[in-house]
N, C-alpha and C positions, 0 to 999 in steps of 0.2 A: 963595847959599843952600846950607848943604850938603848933602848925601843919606846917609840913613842907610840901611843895610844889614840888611835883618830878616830872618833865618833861619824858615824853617815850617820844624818837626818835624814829622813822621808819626806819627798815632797810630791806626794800623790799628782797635782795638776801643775806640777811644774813653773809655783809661780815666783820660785826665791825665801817661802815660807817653808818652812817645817810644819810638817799636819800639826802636831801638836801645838803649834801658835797660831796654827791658821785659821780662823772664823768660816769660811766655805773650804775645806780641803780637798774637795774633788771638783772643785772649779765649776760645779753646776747653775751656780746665782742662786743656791738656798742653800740658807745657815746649820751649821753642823748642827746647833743646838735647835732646828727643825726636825733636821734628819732623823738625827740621834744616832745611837750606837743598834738598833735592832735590823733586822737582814731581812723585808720584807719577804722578800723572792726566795728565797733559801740558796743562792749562791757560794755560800761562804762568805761574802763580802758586807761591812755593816753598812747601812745607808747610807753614811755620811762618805763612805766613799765608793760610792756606785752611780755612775752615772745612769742607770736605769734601774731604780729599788724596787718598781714594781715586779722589771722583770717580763715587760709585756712589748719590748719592740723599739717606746719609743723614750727619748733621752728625759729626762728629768727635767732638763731644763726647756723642753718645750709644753711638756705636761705643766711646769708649774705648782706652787701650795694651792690655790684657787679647791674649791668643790664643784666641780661644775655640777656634778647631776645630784647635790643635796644630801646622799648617802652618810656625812659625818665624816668622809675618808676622804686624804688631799688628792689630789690625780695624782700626784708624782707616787704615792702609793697604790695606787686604784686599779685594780685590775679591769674595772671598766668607767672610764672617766664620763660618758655622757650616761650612762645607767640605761642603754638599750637592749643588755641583756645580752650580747654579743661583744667577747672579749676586745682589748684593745690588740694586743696581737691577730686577733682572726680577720679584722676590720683592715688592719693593718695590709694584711697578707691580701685581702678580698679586694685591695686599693678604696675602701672608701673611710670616712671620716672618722677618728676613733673620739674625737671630740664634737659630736654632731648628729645627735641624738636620731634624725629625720635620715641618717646616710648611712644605712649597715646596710651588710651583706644581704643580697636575694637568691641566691642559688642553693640554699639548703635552709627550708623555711621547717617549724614544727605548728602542728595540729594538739589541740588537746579538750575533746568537746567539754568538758567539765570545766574548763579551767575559765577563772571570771578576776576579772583584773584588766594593769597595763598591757598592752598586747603590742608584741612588736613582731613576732614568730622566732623568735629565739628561742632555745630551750627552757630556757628559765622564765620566757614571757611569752607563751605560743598564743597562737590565735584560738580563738576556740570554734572557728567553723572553717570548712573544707573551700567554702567562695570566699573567704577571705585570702589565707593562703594561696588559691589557684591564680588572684588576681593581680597578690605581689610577688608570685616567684619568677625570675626570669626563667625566658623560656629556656628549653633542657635542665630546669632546676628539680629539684628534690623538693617536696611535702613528706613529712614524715608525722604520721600519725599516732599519735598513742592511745593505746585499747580505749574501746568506747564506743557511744551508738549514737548516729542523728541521724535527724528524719529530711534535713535537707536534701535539696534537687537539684541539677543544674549539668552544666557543660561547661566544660573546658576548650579556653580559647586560644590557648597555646600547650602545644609538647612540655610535656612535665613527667616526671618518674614519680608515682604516688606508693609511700612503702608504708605497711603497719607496722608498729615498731612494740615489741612485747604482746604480742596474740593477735588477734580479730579484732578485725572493726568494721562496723556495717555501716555504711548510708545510705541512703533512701527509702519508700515510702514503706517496701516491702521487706517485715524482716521475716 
């Protein structure tokens, strides 16, 4: 009897195509030869077939190739598509906008008196004074401070948990 020899093609999104002739093979509305073959996220999966290459929560195909926040990096790779400084998964988790630069997370804000720059109290973009933070974090939220000295003054107008974070830090008039 003799045996015959069947070939399975892959058809990653299911659309009648063989990935290897397919121009979108993971069905996201962006082209393999966007994608490419590299694994942003380190999944094991190449971009071209992952519906989320950054790897941050949300689908590829609502991220987009677009830049939104100018960084050089498309969203659909961008671990943080509006550049607040606050991942797209944490934004995600926190329920606010991960594409919407003005809407991240307020219940875990950072302090960093030295720091001069964009501020949004993210880690990577803290505020650099203690009334700024007190003023966006919602209340029961965290200010986490990094070692440092300022001579600011004030009150806090809502419950907050204030932590130093890697040693001492002083504020006010008297050190």
């Amino acid at each position: 009897m003799p045996h015959t020899l069947t070939s399975i093609l892959r058809d990653f999104d299911a659309d009648g195509l063989p990935d290897d002739n397919d121009l979108d093979a993971d069905g996201d509305g962006i082209p393999n030869s966007i994608e490419g073959e590299g694994d942003a996220d380190g999944d094991g999966n190449p971009d071209s077939l992952d519906l989320d290459a950054a790897g941050d929560g949300l689908l590829d195909s609502e991220e987009g190739t677009t830049d939104l926040d100018g960084d050089g990096i498309a969203n659909f790779l961008d671990w943080d598509c509006d550049g607040d400084g606050f991942g797209d998964a944490e934004e995600t988790a926190a329920n606010t906008d991960p594409l919407n630069s003005v809407d991240y997370p307020r219940s875990l804000l950072w302090v960093d008196f030295g720091y001069s720059g964009v501020e949004t109290g993210a880690s990577t973009l803290p505020f650099n004074t203690l009334g700024e933070a007190s003023r966006a974090v919602d209340a029961q939220g965290v200010v986490n401070i990094r070692v440092g000295v300022s001579s600011e003054t004030g009150a806090f107008a809502k419950p907050m948990k204030v932590e130093a974070i890697g040693g001492s830090v002083r504020v006010g008039l008297e050190f």
